[in-house]
N, C-alpha and C positions, 0 to 999 in steps of 0.2 A: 783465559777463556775456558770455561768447565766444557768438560768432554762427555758425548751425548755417549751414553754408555748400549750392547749395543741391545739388552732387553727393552730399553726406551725406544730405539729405532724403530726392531719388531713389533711395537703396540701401536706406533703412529703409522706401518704399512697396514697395520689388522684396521684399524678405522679407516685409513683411505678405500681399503681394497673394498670391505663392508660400503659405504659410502657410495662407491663406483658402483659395486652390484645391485643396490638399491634405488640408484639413480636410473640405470636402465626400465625400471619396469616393478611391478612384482616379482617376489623372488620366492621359492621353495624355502620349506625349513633346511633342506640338505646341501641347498647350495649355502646357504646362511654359516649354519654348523661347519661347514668345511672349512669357514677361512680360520678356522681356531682348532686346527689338529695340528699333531703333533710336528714334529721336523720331518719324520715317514709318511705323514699323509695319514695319518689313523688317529681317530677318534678318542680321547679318552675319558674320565670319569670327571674329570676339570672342563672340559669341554664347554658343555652347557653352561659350568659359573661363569666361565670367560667371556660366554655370550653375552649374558644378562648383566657381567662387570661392566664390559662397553659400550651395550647401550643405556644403561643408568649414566655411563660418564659421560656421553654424546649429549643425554638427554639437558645435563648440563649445560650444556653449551648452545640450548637452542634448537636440536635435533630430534627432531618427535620421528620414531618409530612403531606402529601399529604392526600387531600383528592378528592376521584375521584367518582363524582357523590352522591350515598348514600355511599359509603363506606371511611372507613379511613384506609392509606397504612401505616406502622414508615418507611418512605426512607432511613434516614442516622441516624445512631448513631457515636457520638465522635471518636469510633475505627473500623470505617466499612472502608471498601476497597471500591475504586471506580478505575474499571480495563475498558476499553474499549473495540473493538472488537480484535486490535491486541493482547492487552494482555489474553482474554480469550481464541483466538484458540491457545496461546502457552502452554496455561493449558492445555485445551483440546487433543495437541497433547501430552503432558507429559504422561496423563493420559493414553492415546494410549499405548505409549512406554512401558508403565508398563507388558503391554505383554508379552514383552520378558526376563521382570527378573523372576527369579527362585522365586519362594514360600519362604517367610524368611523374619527375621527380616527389611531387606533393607527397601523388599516390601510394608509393614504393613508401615511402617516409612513413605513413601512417598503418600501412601493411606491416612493417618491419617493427614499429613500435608496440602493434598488438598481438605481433608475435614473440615479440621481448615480453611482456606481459603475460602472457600465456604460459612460460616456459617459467616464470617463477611462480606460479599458481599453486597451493600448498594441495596436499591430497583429497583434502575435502572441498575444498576449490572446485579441483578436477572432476571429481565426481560431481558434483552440481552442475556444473557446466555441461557433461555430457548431457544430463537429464533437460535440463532447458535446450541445448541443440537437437536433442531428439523429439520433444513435443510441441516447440514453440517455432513461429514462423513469424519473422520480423520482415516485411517488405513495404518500407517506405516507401514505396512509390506509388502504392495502394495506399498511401496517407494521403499524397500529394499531387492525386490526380482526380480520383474520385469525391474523396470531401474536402477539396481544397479549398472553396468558398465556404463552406460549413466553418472551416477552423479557423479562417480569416475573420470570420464574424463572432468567434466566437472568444478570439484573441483580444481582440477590437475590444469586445466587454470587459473581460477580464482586465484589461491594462488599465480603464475608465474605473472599474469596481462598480461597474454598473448594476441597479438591484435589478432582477429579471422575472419577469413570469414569462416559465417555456412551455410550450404544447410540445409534446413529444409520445411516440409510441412504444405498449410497453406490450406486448402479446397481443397484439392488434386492438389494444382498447387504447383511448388517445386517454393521456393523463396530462394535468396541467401543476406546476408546482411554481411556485414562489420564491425565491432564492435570489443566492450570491455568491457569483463562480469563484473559485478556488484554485484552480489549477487547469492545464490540458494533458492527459497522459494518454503515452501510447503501450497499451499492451495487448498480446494475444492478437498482434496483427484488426486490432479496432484501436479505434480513436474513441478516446471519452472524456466529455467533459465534467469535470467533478464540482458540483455547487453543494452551497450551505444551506436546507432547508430550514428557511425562518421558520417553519409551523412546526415542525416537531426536532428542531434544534440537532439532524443529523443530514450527515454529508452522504450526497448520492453519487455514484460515477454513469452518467446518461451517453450512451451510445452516440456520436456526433449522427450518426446515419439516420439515427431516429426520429431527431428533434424535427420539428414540422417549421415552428414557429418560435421566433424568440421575441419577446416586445419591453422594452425596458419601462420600468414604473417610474412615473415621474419623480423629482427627487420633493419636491414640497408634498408629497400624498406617501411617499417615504417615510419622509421627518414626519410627518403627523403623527404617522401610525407608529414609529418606533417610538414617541414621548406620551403614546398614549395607554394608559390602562383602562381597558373596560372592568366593570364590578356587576355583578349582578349575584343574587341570590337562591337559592336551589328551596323547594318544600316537602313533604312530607316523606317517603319512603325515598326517592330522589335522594334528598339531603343525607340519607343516611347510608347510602350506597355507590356514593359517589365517588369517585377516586380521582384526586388532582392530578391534573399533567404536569410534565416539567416546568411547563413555565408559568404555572398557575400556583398562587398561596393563599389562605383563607386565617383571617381572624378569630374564625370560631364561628360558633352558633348564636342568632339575636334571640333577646327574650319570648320571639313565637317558634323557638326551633328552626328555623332556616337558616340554610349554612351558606354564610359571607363567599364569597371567589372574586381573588383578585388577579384578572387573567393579563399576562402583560407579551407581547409580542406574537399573539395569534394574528394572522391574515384575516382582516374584520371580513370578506366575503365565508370563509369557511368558519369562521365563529356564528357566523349571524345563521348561517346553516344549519348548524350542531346545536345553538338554541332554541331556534325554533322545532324543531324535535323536541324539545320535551315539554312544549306545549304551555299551560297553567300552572307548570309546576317548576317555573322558570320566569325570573321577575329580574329586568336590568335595571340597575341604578342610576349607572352613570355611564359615560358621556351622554348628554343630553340629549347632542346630535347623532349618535349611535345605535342612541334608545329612538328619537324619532325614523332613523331610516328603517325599523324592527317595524316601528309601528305602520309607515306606508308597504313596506312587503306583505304587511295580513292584510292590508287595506286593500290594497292591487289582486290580492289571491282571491280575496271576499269579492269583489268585482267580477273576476274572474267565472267566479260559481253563479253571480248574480240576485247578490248578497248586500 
């Protein structure tokens, strides 16, 4: 058996010692520098290589050391956790929830375990996690008291993939959108439902508190609407100023200069909307049935004026 000779010894007390004092806390540069003086306690011109020899060799091994100004931080060790922002507020919300279990073994259990987890938390970890404990306020029971019908209904959906148009309020103007939920997330102490707007093909997070109304679309007036393309044609200054949406593509220009659009997954109430706006200078093709429901809304407006 080779014999640990004892300058090896001394280099494996300088990393444990280093190690220990880094583990407590932040350390000073001069408590750092101390553990690599001489056999009298006194500093020498080696000093500093010695420093920066063992933590290059630490660094080796999995051992990140920051150093931030005069101070030295140990960031990561070999079995530290590195959790970001979503995974700490779902700690954070765990921890919440611990509210509602009873006093007992369970509790102490789940206590004990996100205190094991906290305690391998790498320094960047730490740091994020104090910032989310200081400005963030997780209180499940403020989920699960006040909108608990809301998110039961709204679970309900979600599990179905039900298509929805919700009435919901957005700065006290009532908005209606068209969609298909995605998700229930709980952040910032709100519940939101996040759906997919079919009209402009981006996902919203809507307040559960807000929502007024949720009414599901049938699914045969669904499936219409998603196999169908409407086409209609744009004219004169129109045609040449027009900018496609996402989910509109055009062929080109026909031989009188009007520009083809072939609009596919718009909500036929908010199309038929936005067509009529531009008046004579806006001709549908197709669907047939489309184009007649265009034609009895000017019919009905025309009445209307008595016309």
């Amino acid at each position: 058996m080779a014999r640990i000779s004892e300058k090896y010894n001394d280099a494996v007390l300088k990393v444990f010692a280093l190690l220990s004092l880094l583990a407590k806390g932040e350390a000073d540069f001069s408590e750092v520098i101390g553990i690599f003086a001489n056999a009298d306690g006194k500093l020498t011109k080696n000093s500093n290589v010695l420093l920066n020899k063992y933590l290059n060799t630490v660094k080796v091994f999995g051992v990140e050391v920051k150093k931030v100004k005069n101070k030295y931080i140990l960031n990561h060790m070999p079995f530290s956790m590195k959790l970001d922002e979503k995974d700490l507020k779902a700690v954070a919300m765990i921890r919440s929830a611990l509210s509602f279990l009873p006093e007992g073994k369970n509790k102490a259990n789940i206590e004990n375990l996100l205190k094991d987890m906290e305690n391998l938390y790498d320094g960047d970890t730490r740091k994020l996690n104090s910032v989310i404990a200081l400005n963030k306020n997780y209180d499940l029971s403020f989920y699960f008291t006040k909108f608990e019908k809301q998110i039961t209904e709204c679970e309900d959906y979600l599990q179905k993939s039900s298509k929805l148009e919700i009435l919901y309020s957005d700065e006290d103007k009532d908005c209606n959108i068209m969609c298909i939920p995605q998700e229930i997330k709980y952040q910032d102490n709100l519940v939101y439902y996040s759906v997919y707007n079919t009209l402009n093909r981006q996902i919203y997070d809507i307040p559960v508190g807000s929502i007024k109304n949720i009414q599901k679309i049938s699914d045969n007036a669904s499936k219409e609407q998603s196999c169908t393309s409407v086409i209609f044609k744009l004219k004169g200054n129109l045609a040449k100023r027009y900018k496609l949406r996402d989910w509109e593509h055009s062929p080109g220009f026909d031989e009188n200069g009007s520009l083809i659009v072939v609009n596919e997954g718009e909500d036929f109430k908010v199309l038929s909307r936005r067509l009529l706006r531009y008046d004579e200078m806006c001709e549908v093709i197709a669907p047939e049935y489309f184009k007649n429901g265009l034609i009895k809304t000017i019919g009905d407006m025309l009445t209307n004026y008595g016309q």
